[in-house]
C-alpha positions in Angstrom: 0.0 0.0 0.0 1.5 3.5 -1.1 1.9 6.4 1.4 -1.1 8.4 0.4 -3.5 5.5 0.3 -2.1 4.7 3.8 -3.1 7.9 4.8 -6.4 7.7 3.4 -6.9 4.3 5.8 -5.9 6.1 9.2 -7.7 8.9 8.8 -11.0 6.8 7.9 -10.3 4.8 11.0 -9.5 7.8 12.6 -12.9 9.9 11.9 -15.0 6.3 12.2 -13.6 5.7 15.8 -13.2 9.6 16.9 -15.3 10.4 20.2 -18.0 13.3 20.2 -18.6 16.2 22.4 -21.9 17.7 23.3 -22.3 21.0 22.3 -25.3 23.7 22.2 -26.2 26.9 20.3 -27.2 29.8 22.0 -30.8 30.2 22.8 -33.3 31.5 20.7 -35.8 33.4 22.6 -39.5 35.5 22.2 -41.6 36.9 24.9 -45.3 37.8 24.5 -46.5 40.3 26.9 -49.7 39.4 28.9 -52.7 40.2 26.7 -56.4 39.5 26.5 -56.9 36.0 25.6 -57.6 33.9 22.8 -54.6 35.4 20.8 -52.4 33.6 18.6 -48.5 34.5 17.2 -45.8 32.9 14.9 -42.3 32.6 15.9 -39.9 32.3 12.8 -37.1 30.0 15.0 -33.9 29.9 13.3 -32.4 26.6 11.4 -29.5 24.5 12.9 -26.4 25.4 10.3 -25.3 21.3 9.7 -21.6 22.9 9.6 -21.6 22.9 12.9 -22.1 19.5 13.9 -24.4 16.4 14.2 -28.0 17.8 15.4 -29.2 15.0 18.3 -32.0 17.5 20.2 -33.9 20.5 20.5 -35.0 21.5 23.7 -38.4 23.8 24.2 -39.0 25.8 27.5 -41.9 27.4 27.7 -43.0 29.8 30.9 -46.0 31.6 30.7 -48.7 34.0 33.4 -52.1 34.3 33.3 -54.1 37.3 35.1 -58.0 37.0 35.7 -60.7 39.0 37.0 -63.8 36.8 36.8 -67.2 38.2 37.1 -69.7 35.7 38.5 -73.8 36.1 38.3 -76.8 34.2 40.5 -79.7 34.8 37.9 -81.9 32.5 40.7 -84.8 34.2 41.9 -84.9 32.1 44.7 -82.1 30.7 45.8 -78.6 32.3 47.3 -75.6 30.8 45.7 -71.5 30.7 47.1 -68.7 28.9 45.8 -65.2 28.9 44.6 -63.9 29.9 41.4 -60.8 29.9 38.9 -59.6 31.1 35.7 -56.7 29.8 33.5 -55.2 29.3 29.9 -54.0 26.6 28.0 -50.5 27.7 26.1 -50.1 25.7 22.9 -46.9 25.8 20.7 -47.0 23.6 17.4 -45.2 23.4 13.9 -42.4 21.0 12.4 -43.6 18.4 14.1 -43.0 19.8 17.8 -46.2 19.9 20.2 -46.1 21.4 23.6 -49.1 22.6 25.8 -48.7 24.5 29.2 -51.7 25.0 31.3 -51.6 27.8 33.8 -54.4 27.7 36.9 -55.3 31.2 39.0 -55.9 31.0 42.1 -59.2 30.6 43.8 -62.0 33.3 44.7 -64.3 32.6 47.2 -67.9 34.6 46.4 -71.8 34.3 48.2 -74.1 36.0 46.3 -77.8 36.9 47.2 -80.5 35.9 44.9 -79.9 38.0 41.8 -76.7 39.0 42.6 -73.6 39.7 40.6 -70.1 39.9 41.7 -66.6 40.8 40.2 -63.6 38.6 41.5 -60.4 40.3 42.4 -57.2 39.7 40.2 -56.5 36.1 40.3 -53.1 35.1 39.0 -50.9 32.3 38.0 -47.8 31.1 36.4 -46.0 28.0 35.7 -43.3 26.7 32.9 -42.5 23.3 31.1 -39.6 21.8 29.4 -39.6 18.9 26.6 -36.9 17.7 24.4 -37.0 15.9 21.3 -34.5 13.6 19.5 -37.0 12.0 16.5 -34.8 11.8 13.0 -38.4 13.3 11.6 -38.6 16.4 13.5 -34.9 17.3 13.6 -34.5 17.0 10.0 -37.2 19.8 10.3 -35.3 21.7 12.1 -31.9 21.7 9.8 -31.1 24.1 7.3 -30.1 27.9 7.1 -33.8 29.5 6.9 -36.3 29.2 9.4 -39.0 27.0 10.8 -42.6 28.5 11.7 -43.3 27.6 15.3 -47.6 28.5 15.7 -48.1 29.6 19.4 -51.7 30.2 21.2 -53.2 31.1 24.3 -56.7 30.3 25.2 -58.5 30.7 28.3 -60.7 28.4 30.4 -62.6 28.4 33.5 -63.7 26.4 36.7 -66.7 27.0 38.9 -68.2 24.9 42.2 -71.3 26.3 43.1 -73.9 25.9 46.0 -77.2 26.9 45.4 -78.3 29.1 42.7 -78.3 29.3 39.4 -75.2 30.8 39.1 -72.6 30.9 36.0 -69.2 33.8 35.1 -70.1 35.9 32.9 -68.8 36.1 29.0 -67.2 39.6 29.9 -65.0 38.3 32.3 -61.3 39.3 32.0 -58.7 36.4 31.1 -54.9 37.5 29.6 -52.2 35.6 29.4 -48.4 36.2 28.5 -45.1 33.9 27.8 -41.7 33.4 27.0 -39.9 30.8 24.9 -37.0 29.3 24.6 -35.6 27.2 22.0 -31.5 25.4 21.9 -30.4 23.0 19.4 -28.0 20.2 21.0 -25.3 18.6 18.3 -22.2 16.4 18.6 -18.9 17.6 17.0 -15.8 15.7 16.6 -13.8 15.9 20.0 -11.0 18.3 19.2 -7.9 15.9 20.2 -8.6 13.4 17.7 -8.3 15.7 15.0 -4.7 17.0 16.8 -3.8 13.2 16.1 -5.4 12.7 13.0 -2.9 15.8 11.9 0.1 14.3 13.8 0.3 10.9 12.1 -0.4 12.5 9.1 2.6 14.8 9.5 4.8 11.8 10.7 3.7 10.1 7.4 4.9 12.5 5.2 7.9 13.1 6.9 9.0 9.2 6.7 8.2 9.5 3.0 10.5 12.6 2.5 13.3 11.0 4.7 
């Protein structure tokens, strides 16, 4: 076997048996403020540049707040009504194949309401957050390239109501917003740095033996 087809052989076996690092890209973040709920928004996330590496994972964070004021009506004509109350919003963040939903509960508002009676709750909040990771070949391959990746994001609002008595329901102009922030990092494998050092070293001594 000649010198440069020797060559050729160590540094296949080389590469083939050469360790991997872990390695991540700097997040990629968007925050919507806290706004009257349902809303909707797109988030144009940047593609993983393949020259960097081997993409194994993205990671998703998602945080997110919800604020509620929650007005609650007895329309009994008989009957005195009380009861607990809570608002909250279901985030949901979807596109290349990624899904993740984050539900967010207020706290509770105790009311007791007269026959007929109407009352406004005080401001109820809430926050919470979620992480998920994903490794599927499908997805990733979604995520590759040097444009960009349309992630859909949505906030809509529910509500929760234990009643005694009455006839008693919250009312449709009741006040529900809802605000987040995202965070998106790509995970990828390079080739671990000292076996490229001795990939270049016995490729040096090679050619210096042939010069010799």
């Amino acid at each position: 076997m000649n010198t440069r087809n020797l060559l050729l052989v160590c540094a296949a076996s080389i590469l083939l048996a050469a360790p991997a690092f872990a390695a991540t890209t700097a997040p990629q973040n968007i925050t919507i403020g806290s706004s009257l709920t349902d809303w909707s928004n797109t988030w144009n996330v940047n593609q993983f540049d393949t020259s960097l590496g081997t993409l194994t994972g993205i990671t998703l964070d998602i945080s997110g707040n919800v604020s509620a004021i929650l007005r609650i009506t007895n329309i009994s004509t008989k009957n005195a009504s009380s009861g607990t109350t809570t608002g909250g919003v279901t985030i949901m963040v979807n596109g290349g194949g990624l899904t993740q939903t984050l539900d967010i509960t207020t706290g509770s508002y105790g009311y007791s309401l007269a026959k007929g009676g109407t009352v406004s709750s005080t401001t109820l909040t809430g926050n919470d957050s979620i992480s998920g990771v994903w490794t599927t070949l499908a997805i990733l391959d979604q995520f590759k390239g040097i444009g960009t990746t349309a992630l859909n994001l949505s906030a809509g609002n529910f509500t929760d109501l234990h009643n005694v008595g009455g006839a008693t329901y919250i009312s449709d102009d009741s006040e529900i917003s809802a605000g987040t922030t995202l965070s998106l990092v790509y995970t990828y494998t390079v080739p671990e740095p000292t076996t490229i050092a001795i990939l270049g070293i016995g490729a040096l001594s090679i050619f210096r033996k042939k010069n010799k």
